[in-house]
Structures are given as structure tokens and as C-alpha cells.
N, CA, C and O atoms as a printed pandas DataFrame, in Angstrom:
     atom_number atom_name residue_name chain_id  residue_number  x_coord  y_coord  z_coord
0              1         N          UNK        A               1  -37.162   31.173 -166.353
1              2        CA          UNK        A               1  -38.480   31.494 -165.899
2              3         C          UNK        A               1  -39.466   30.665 -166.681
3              4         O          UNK        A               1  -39.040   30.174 -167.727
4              5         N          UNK        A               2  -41.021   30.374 -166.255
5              6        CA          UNK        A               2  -41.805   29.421 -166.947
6              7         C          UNK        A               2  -42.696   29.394 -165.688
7              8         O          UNK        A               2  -42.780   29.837 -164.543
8              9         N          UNK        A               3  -43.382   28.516 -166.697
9             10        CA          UNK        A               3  -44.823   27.799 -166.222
10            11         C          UNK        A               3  -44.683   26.183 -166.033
11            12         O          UNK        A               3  -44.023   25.960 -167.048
12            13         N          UNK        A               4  -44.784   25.432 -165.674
13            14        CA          UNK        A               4  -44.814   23.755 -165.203
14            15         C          UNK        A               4  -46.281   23.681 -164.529
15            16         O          UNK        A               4  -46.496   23.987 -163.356
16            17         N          UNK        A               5  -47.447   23.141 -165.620
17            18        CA          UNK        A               5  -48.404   22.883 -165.460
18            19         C          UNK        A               5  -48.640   21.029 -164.886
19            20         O          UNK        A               5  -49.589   20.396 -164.423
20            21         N          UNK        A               6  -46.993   20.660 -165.294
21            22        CA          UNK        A               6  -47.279   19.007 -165.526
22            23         C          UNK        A               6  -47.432   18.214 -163.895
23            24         O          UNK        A               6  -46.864   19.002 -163.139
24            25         N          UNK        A               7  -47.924   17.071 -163.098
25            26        CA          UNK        A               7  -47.786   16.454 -162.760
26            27         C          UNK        A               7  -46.342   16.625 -161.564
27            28         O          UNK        A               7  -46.546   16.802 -160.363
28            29         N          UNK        A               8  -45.554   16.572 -161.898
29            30        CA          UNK        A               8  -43.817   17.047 -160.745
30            31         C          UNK        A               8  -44.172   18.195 -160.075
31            32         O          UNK        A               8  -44.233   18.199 -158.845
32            33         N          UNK        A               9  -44.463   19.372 -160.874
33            34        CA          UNK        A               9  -44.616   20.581 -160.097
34            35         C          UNK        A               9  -45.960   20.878 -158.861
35            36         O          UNK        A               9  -47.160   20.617 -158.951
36            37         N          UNK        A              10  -45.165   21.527 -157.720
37            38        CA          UNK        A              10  -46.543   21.317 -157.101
38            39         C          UNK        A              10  -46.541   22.698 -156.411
39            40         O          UNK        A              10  -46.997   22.765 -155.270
40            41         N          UNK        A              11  -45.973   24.011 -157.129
41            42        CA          UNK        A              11  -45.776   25.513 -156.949
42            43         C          UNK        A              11  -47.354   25.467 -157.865
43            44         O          UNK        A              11  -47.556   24.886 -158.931
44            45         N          UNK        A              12  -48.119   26.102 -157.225
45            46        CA          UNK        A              12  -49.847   26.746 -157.566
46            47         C          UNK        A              12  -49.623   27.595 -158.802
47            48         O          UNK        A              12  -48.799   28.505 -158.892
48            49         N          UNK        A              13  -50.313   27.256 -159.576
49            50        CA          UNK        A              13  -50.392   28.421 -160.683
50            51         C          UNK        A              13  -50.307   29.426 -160.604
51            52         O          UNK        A              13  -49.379   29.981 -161.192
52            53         N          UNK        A              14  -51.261   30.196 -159.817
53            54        CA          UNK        A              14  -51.384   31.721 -159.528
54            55         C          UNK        A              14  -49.693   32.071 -159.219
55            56         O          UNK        A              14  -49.203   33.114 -159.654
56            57         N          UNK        A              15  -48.888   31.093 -158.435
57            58        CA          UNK        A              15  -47.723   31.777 -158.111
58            59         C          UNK        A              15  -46.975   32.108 -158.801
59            60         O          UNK        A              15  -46.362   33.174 -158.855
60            61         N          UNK        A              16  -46.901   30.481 -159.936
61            62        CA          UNK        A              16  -45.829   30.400 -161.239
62            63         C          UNK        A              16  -46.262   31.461 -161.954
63            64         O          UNK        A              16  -45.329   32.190 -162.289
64            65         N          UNK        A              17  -47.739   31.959 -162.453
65            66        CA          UNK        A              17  -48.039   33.353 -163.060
66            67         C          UNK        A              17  -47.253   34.779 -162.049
67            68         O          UNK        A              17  -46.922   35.735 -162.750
68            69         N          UNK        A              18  -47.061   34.875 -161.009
69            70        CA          UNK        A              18  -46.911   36.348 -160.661
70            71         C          UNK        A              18  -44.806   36.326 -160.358
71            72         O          UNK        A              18  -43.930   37.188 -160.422
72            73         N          UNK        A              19  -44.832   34.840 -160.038
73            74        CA          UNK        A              19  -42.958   34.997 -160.229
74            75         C          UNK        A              19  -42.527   35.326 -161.462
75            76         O          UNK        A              19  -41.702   36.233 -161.576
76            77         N          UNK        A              20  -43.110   34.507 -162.810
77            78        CA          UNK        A              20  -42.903   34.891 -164.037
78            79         C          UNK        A              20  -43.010   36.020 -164.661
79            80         O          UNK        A              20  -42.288   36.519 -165.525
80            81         N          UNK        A              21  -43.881   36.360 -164.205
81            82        CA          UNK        A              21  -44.207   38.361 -164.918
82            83         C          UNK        A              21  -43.187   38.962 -164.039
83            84         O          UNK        A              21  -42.643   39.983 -164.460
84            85         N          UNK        A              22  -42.815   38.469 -162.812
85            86        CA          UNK        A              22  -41.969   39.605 -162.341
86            87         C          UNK        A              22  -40.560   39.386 -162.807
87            88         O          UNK        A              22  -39.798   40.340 -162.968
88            89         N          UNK        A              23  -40.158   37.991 -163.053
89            90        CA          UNK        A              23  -39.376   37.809 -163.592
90            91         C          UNK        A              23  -38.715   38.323 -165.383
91            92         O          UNK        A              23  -37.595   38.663 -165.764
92            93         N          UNK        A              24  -39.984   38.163 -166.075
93            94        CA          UNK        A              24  -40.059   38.967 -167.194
94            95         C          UNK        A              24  -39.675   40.178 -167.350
95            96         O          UNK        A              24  -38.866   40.539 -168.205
96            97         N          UNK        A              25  -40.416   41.143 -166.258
97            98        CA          UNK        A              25  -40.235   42.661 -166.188
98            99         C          UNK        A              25  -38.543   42.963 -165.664
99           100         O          UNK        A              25  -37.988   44.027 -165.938
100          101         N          UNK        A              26  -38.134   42.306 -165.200
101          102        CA          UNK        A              26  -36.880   42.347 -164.480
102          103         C          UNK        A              26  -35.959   42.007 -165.985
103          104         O          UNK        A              26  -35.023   42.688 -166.403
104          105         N          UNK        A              27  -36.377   41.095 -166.456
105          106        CA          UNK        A              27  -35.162   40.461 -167.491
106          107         C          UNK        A              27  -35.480   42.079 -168.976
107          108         O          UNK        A              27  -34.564   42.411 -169.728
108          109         N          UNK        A              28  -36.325   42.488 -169.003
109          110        CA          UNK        A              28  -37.064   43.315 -170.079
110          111         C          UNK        A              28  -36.137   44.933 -169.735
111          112         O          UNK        A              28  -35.596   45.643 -170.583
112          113         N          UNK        A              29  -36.200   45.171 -168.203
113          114        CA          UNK        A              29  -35.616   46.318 -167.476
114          115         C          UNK        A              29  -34.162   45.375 -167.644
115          116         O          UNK        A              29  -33.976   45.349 -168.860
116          117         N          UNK        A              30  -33.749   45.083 -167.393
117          118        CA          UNK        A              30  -32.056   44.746 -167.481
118          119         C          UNK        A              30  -31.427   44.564 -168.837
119          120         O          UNK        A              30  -30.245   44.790 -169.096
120          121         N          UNK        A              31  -32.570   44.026 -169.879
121          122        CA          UNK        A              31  -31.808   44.130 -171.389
122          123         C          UNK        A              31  -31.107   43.003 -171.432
123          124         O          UNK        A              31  -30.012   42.907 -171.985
124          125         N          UNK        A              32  -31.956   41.693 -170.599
125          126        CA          UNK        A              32  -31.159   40.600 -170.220
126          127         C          UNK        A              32  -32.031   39.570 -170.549
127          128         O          UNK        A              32  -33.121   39.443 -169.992
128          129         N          UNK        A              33  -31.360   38.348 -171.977
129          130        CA          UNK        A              33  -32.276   37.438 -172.615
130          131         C          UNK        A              33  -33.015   36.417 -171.212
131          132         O          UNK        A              33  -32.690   36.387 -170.025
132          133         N          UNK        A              34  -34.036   35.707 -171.914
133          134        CA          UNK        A              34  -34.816   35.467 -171.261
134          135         C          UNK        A              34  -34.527   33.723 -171.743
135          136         O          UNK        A              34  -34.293   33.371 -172.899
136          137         N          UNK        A              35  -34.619   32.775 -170.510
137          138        CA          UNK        A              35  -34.566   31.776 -170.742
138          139         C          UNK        A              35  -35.691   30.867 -170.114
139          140         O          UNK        A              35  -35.726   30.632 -168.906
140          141         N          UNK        A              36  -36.870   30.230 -171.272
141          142        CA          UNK        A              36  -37.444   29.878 -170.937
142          143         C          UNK        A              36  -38.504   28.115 -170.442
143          144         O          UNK        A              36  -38.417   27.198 -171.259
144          145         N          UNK        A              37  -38.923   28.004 -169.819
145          146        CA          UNK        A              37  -39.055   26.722 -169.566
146          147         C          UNK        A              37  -40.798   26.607 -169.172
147          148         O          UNK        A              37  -41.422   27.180 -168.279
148          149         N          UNK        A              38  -41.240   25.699 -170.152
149          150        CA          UNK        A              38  -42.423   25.873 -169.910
150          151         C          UNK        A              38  -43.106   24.355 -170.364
151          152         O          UNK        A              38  -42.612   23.875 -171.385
152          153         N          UNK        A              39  -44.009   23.695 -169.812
153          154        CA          UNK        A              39  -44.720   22.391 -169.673
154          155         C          UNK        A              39  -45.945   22.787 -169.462
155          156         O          UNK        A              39  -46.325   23.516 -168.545
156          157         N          UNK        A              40  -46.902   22.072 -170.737
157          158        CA          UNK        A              40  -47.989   22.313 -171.021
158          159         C          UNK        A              40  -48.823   24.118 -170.338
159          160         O          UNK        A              40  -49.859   24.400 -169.736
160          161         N          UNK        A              41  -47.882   24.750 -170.772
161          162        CA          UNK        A              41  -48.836   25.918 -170.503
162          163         C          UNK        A              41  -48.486   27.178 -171.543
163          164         O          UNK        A              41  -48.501   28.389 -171.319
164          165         N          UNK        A              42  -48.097   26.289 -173.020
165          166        CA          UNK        A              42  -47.812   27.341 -174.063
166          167         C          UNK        A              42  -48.493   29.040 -174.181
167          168         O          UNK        A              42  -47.988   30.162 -174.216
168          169         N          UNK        A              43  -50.092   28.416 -174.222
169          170        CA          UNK        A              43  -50.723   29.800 -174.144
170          171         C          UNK        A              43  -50.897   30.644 -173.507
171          172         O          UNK        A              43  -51.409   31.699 -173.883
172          173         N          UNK        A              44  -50.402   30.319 -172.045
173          174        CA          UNK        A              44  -50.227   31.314 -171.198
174          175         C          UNK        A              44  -49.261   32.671 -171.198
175          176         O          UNK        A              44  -49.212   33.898 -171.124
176          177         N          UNK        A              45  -48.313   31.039 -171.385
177          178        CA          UNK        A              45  -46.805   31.555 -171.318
178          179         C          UNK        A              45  -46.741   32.767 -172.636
179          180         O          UNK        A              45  -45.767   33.512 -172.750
180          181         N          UNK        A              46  -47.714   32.810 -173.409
181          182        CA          UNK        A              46  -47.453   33.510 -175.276
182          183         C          UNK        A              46  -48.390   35.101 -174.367
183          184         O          UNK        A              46  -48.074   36.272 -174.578
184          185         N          UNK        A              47  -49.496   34.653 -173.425
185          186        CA          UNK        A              47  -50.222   35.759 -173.748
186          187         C          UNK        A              47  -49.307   36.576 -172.443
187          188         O          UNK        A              47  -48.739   37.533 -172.968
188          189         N          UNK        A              48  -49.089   36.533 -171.424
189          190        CA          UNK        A              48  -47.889   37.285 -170.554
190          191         C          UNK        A              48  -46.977   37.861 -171.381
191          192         O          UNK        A              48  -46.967   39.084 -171.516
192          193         N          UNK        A              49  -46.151   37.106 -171.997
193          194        CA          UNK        A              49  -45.327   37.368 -172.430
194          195         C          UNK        A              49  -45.268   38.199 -173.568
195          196         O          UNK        A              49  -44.210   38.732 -173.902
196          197         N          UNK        A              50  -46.334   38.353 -174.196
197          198        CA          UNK        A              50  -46.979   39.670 -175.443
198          199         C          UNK        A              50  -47.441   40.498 -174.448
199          200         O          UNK        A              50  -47.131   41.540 -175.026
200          201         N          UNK        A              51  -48.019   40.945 -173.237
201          202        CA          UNK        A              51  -47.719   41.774 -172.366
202          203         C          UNK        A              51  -46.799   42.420 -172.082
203          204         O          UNK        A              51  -46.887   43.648 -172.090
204          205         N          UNK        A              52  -45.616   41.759 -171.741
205          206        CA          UNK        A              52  -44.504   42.515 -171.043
206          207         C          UNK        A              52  -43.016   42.938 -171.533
207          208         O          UNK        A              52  -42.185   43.771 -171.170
208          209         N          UNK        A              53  -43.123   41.708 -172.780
209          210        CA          UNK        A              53  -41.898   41.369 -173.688
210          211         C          UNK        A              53  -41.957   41.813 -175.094
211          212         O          UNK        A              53  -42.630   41.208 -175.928
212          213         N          UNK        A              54  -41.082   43.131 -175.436
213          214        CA          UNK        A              54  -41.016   43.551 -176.533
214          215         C          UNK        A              54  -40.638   41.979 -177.845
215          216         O          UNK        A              54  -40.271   40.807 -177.754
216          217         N          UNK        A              55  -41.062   43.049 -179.045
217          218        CA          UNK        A              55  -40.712   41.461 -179.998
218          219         C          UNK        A              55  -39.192   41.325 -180.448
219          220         O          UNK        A              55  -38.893   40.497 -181.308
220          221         N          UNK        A              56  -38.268   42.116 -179.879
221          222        CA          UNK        A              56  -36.966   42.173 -180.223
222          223         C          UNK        A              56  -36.408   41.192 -179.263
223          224         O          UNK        A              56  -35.441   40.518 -179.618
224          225         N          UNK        A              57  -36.916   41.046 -178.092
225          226        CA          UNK        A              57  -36.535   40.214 -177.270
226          227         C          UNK        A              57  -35.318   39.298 -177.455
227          228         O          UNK        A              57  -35.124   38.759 -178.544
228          229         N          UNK        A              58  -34.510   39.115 -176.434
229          230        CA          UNK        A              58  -33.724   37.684 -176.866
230          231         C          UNK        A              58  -34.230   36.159 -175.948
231          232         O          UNK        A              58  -33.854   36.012 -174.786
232          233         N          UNK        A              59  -34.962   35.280 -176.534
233          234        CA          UNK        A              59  -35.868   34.628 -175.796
234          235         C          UNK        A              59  -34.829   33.128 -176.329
235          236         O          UNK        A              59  -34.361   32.934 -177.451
236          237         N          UNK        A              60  -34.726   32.389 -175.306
237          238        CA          UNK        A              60  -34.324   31.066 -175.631
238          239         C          UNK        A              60  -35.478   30.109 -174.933
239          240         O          UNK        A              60  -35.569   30.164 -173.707
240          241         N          UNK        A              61  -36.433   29.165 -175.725
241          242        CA          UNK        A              61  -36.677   28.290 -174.869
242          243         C          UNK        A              61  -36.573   27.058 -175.252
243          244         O          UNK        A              61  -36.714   26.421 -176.295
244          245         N          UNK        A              62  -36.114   26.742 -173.465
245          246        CA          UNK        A              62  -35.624   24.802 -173.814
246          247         C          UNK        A              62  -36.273   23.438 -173.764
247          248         O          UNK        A              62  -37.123   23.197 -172.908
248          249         N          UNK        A              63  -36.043   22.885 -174.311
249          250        CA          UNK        A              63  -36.691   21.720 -174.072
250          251         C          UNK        A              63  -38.482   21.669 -174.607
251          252         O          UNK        A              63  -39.507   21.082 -174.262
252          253         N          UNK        A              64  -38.170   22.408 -175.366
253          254        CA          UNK        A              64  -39.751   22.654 -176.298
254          255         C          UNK        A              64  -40.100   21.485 -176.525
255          256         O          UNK        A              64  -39.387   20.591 -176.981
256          257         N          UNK        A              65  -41.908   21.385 -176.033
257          258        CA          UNK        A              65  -42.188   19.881 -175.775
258          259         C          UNK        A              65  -43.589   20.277 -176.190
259          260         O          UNK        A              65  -44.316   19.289 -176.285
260          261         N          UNK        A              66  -44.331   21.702 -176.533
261          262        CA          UNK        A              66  -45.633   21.802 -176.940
262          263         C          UNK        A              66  -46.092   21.793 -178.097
263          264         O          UNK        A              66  -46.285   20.582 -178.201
264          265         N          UNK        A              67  -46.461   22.278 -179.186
265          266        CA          UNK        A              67  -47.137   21.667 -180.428
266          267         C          UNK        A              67  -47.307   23.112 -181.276
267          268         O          UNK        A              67  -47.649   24.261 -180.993
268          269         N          UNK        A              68  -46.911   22.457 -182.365
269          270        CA          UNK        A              68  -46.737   22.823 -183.688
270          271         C          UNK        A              68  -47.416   24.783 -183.958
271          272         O          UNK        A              68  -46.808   25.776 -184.357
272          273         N          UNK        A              69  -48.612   24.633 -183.593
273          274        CA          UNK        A              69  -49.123   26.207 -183.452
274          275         C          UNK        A              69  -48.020   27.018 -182.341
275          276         O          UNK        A              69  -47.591   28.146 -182.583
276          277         N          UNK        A              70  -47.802   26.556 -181.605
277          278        CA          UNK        A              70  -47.346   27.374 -180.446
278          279         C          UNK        A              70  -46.262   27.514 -180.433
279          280         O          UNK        A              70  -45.834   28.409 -179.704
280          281         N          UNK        A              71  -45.206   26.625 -181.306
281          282        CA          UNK        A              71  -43.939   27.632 -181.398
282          283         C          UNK        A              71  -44.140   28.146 -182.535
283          284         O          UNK        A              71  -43.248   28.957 -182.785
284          285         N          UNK        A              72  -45.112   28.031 -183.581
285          286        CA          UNK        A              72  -44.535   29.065 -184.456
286          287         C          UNK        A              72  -45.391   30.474 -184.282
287          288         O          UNK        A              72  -45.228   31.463 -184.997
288          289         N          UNK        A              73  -46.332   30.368 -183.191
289          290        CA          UNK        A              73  -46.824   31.933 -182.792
290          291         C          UNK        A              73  -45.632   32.331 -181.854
291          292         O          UNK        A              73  -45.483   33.551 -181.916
292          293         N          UNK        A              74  -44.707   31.725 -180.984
293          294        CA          UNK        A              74  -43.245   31.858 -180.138
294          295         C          UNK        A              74  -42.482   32.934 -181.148
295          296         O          UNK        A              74  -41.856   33.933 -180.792
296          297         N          UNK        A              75  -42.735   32.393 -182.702
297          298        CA          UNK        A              75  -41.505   32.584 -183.520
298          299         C          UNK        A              75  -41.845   33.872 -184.531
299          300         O          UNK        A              75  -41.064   34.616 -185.125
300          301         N          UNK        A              76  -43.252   33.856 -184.502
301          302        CA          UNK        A              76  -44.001   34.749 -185.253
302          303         C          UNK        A              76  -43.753   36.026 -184.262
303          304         O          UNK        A              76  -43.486   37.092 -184.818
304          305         N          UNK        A              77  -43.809   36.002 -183.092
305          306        CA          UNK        A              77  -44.106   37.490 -182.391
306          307         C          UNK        A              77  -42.945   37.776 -182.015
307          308         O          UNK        A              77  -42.742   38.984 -181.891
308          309         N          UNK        A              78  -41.840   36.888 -181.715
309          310        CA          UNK        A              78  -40.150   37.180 -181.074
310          311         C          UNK        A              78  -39.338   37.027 -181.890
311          312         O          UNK        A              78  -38.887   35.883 -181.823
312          313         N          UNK        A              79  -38.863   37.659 -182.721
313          314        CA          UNK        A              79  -38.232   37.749 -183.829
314          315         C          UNK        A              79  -36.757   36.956 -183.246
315          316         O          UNK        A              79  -36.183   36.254 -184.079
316          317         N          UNK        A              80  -36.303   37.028 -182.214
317          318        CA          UNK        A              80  -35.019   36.841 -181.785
318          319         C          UNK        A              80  -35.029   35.700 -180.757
319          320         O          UNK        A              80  -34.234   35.548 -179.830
320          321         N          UNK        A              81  -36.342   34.727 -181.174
321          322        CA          UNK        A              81  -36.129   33.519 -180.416
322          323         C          UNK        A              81  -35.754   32.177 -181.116
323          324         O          UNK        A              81  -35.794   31.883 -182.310
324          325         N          UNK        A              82  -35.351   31.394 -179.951
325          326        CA          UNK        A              82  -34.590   30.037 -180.720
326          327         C          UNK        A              82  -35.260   29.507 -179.808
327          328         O          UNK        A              82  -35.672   30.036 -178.776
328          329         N          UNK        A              83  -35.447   27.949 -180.335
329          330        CA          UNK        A              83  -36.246   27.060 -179.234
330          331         C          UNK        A              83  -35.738   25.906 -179.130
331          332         O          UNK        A              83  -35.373   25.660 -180.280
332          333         N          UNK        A              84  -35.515   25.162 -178.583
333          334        CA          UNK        A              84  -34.605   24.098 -178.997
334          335         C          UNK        A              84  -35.726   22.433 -177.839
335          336         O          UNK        A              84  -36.308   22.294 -176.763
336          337         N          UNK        A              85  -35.417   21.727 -178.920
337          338        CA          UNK        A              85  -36.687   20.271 -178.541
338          339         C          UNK        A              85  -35.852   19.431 -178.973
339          340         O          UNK        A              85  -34.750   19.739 -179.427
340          341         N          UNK        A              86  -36.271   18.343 -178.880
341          342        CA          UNK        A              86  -36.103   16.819 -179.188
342          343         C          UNK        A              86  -35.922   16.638 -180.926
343          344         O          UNK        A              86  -37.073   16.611 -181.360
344          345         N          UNK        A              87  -35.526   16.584 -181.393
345          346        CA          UNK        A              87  -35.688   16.225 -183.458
346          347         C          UNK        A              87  -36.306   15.651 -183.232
347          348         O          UNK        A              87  -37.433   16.095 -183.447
348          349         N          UNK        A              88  -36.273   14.188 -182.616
349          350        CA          UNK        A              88  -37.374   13.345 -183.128
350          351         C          UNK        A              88  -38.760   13.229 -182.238
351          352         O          UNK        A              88  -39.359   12.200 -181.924
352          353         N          UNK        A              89  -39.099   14.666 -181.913
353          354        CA          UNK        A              89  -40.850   14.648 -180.717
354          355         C          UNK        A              89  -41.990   15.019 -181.950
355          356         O          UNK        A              89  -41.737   15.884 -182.788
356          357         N          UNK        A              90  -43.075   14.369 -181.948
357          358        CA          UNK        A              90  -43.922   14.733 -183.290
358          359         C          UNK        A              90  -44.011   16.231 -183.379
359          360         O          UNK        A              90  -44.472   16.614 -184.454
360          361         N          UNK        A              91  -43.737   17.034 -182.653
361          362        CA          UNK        A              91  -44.005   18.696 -183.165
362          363         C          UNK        A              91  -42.889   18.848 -183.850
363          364         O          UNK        A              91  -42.969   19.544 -184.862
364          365         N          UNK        A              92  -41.795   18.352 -183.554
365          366        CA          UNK        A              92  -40.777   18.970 -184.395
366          367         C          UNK        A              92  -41.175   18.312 -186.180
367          368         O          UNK        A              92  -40.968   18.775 -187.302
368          369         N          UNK        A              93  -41.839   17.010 -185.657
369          370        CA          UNK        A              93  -41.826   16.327 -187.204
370          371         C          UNK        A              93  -42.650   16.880 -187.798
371          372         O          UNK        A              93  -42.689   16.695 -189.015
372          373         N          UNK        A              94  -43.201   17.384 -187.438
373          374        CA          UNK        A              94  -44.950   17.690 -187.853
374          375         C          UNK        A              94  -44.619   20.049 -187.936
375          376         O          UNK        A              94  -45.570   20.827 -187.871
376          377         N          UNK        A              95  -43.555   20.383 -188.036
377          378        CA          UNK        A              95  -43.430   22.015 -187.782
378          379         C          UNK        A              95  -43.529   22.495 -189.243
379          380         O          UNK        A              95  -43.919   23.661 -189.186
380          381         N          UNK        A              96  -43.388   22.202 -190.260
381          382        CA          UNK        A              96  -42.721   22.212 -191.141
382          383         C          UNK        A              96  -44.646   21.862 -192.208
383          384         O          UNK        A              96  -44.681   21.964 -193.434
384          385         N          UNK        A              97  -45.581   21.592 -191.597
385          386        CA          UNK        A              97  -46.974   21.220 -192.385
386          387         C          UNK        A              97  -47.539   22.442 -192.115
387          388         O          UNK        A              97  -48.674   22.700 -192.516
């Protein structure tokens, strides 16, 4: 589930917002980790998801491509997430300042 704000995607925001929450609530009611995919729309994706998603959560997201604040508020509120990016994309170089 996710957001794709970039350029390829051409599903309307409003939609990618109301599949995702329903998708959320579904994965939250089933007790079933959440795998996530998201392009340029970190803060969205953080404030839904502190809505609907306890912080025990099991959250995987892939291909982490947004910046330095935003996974570590990902990491700060979901105790049980892993994120996995590029080693060498400047957020990963730059996570750690």
C-alpha cells in the first residue's frame, strides 16, 4: 500500500489517499504487517498512518527514497519498522547527522 506522488503514476491523489486508509484498516483488523511503498509523499503517508496504525505495528517500507527527517519520524513512532533504500542515496548517507 502507498502513495506515488511522482511523475509514472497517474491514479489521483484523493484515490491513492482513500485505497490506502482502507487498506491500512484492513491490514490493522487482520494483525497483518504492512508493506509499504511510497514516492515523494512521506508526510502524508506518516500523518494517515498515525491515524490508523498502532505503534507496534509491523511496517516494512521499500525502496525508501525520502529524506533523512522522515524516516526517522517512520522509526520514532513504529517501533517495529524496517525500511530498506539504496546505501549509497544521500539520505541514507546523511541518517546518521
Amino acid at each position: 500500500m502507498g502513495f506515488d506522488y511522482s511523475y509514472k503514476c497517474t491514479t489521483p491523489v484523493p484515490e491513492q489517499h482513500k485505497v490506502s486508509e482502507r487498506q491500512l484498516q484492513l491490514a490493522v483488523s487482520l494483525k497483518k504487517p504492512i508493506v509499504i511503498h511510497c514516492q515523494k509523499a512521506d508526510e502524508e503517508l506518516l500523518d494517515i498512518m498515525r491515524k490508523h496504525v498502532s505503534f507496534d505495528q509491523k511496517i516494512h517500507e521499500h525502496c525508501f527514497t525520502g529524506s533523512s527527517p522522515a524516516i526517522k519520524l517512520l522509526l520514532k513512532y513504529f517501533l517495529n519498522s524496517v525500511t530498506e533504500a539504496n546505501h549509497n542515496s544521500p539520505t541514507m548517507k546523511n541518517l546518521g547527522k
